[in-house]
N, C-alpha and C positions, 0 to 999 in steps of 0.2 A: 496839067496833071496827066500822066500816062495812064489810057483806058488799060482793061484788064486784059486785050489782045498783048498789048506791047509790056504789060508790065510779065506775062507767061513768054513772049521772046525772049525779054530780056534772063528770065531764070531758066531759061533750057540754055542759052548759051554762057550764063556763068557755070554751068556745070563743063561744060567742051575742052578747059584744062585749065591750068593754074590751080590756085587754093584758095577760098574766098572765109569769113566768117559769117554766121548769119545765127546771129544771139535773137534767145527768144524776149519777148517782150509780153504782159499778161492785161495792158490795156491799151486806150490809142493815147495815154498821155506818153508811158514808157515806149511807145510806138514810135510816136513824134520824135520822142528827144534821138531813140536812138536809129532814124534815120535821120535827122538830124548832125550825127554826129560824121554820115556819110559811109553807114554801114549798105551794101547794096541788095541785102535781101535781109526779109525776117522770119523767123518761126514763130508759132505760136506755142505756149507750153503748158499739157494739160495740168500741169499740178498747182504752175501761177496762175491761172485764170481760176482752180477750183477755190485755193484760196482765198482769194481775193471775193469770191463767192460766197462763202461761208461751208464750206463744202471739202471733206476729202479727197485727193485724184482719186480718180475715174469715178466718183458719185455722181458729177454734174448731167442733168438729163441733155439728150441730144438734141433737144429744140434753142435750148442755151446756148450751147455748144456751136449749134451753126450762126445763131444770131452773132456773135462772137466775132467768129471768121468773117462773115458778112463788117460787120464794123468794123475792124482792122483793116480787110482790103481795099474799104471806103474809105477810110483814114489815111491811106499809107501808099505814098509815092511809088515806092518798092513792092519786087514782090512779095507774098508769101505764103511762108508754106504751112501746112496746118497738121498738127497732131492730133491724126484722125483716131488713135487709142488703137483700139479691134475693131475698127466700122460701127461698132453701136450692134452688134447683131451676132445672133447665135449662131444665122445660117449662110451660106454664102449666096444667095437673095436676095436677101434681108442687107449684105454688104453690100450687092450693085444698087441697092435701091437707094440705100444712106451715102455712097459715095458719088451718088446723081446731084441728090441734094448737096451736099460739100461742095462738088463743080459748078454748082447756082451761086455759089455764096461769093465768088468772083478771086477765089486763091488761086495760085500758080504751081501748089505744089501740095499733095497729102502722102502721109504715112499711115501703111496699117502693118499694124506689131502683130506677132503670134501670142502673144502671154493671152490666156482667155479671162482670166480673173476669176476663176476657178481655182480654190485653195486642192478640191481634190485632184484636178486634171490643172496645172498652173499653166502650160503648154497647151496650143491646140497640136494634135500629132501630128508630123507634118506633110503627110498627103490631104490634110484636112487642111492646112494653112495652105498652101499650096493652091489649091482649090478656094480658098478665099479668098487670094491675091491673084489670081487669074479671073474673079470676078470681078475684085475691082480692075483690070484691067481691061479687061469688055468695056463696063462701064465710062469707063474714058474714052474708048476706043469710039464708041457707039453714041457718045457724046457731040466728038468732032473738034474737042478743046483741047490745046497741046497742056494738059497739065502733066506735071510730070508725078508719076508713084514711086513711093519707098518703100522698098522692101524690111521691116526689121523684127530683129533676131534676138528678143527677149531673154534668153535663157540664164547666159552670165547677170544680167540686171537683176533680175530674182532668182539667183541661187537654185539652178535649175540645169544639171546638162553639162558639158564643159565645151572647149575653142572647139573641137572638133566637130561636135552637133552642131555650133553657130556654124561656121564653115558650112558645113553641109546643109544647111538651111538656106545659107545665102545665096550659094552657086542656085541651090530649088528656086531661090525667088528672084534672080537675074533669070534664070528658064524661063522662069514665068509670066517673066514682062515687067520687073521692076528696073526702071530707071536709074535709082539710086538705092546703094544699098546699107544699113543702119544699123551695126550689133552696139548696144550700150554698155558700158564699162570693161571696154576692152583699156589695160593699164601699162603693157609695157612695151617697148620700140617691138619687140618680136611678133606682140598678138598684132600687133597694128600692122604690119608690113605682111603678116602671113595673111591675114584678113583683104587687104592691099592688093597681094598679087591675088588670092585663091579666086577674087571676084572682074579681074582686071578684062578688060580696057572697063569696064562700067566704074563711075565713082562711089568712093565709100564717103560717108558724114563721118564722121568721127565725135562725139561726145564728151566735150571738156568740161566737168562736172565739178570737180575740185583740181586742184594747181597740183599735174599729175610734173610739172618740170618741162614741159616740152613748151617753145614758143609755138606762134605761128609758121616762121620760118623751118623749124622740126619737123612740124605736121607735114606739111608741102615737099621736104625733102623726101620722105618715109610714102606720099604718094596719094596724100590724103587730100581730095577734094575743095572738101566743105569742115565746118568747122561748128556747130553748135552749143550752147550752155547749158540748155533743157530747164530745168525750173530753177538754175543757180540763182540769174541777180535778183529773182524773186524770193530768196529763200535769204540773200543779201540785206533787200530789203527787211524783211519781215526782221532779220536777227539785230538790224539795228532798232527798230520799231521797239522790240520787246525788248532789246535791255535797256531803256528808254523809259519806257512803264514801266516795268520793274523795278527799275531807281525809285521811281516819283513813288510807285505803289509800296515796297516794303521800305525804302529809305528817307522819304520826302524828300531828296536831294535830286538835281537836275544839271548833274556832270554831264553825261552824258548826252548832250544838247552842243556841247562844242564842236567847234569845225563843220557845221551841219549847211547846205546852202541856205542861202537867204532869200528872201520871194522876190528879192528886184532881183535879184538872178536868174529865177523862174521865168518871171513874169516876163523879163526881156528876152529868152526865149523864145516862150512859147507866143508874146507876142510877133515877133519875130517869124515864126512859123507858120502863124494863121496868114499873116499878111500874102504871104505866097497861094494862098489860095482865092484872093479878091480878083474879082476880074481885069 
């Protein structure tokens, strides 16, 4: 199994060119299957792991939170990268401190967003973001671990600002030492390509959230990187779950059980899976 040096080689240089995808997963079994499947890196995604918790995103306390990451990168052949939310922190401090801890937990990769989750301020402004994302890049810096940071740009995701402030956010947080750069719901060939050049040579993520029409091959031509789901096959999940119970619960009837895998399917798997890790 690749220590946590070689698995951060290996994710600084899938970023160096081409276009990769790297779908989040919300535990180490979705972890397994899907580097399993021969995906080469993973994210983590804060809204499928809150679920799966009992919990709203961004409610999950930050001791959870790093236990998480710590599990996943223990789990998991590949790199990955962690959605670090806002740092957990009000102050930019309080971020170098929690992204010290994140780089304990053995990931290859963190994002800190500007959204502060603050309904009255939903934005941190952004010489205040700015300033949070050049903490966390000390923090790394001062660490001595090649993890790499993501810069991202909230604003289109919560209806807050339009292309123009993300832009201008993003160029502030490639200044400032992000790696990679991350605006969420950007939706068509243009925002994606101005997005593209405005932060260029650094790569962008790009955000496939629902079937916007574009392949992979799309994303890659337009100049896009990386390729993430964010809490889709988790929300995948959950929506066959629950029309599933809601059959049996308001209908007693259990259609919706068809086509479902079956556990010798599972089980040879994941059997399958473990085996690679016996001495």
């Amino acid at each position: 199994m690749p220590n946590t040096a070689d698995k951060r080689r290996t994710f600084r240089k899938l970023h160096e060119g081409g276009c990769f995808v790297i779908p989040n997963p919300w535990d180490v079994g979705s972890a397994r299957y899907l580097q399993g499947l021969g995906f080469q890196a993973l994210a983590t995604t804060s809204s499928g792991f809150a679920f799966s918790q009992g919990y709203a995103d961004g409610a999950v306390p930050l001791d959870t939170v790093l236990a998480h990451f710590r599990t996943l990168a223990a789990a998991s052949d590949v790199p990955i990268n962690a959605d670090f939310e806002h740092g957990f922190a009000p102050d930019p401090d309080g971020v170098a401190r929690n992204v010290r801890r994140c780089i304990e937990t053995g990931i290859a990769g963190l994002s800190i967003e500007d959204a502060s989750g603050d309904p009255a301020q939903p934005l941190f402004a952004l010489e205040e973001a700015v300033t949070r994302l050049r903490a966390a890049r000390r923090a790394i810096d001062d660490s001595g671990e090649d993890v790499l940071l993501v810069g991202r740009a909230e604003g289109l995701l919560i209806g807050h600002g339009d292309l123009d402030d993300v832009v201008r956010r993003l160029q502030a947080y490639a200044d400032a030492g992000a790696d990679v750069l991350y605006a969420p719901k950007l939706r068509t060939r243009d925002e994606i390509e101005r997005v593209v050049e405005a932060v260029a040579p650094k790569p962008i993520n790009f955000l496939n959230s629902v079937d916007f029409g574009f392949s992979v091959a799309d994303l890659a031509a337009m100049g896009v990187r990386r390729i993430s789901v964010g809490g889709t096959l988790a929300r995948v999940a959950w929506t066959a779950l629950t029309r599933a119970a809601r059959e049996i619960a308001e209908h007693g009837t259990f259609a919706n059980f068809a086509g479902s895998m079956s556990n010798a399917e599972l089980n040879a798997f994941f059997d399958q899976d473990r085996s690679k890790d016996a001495p």
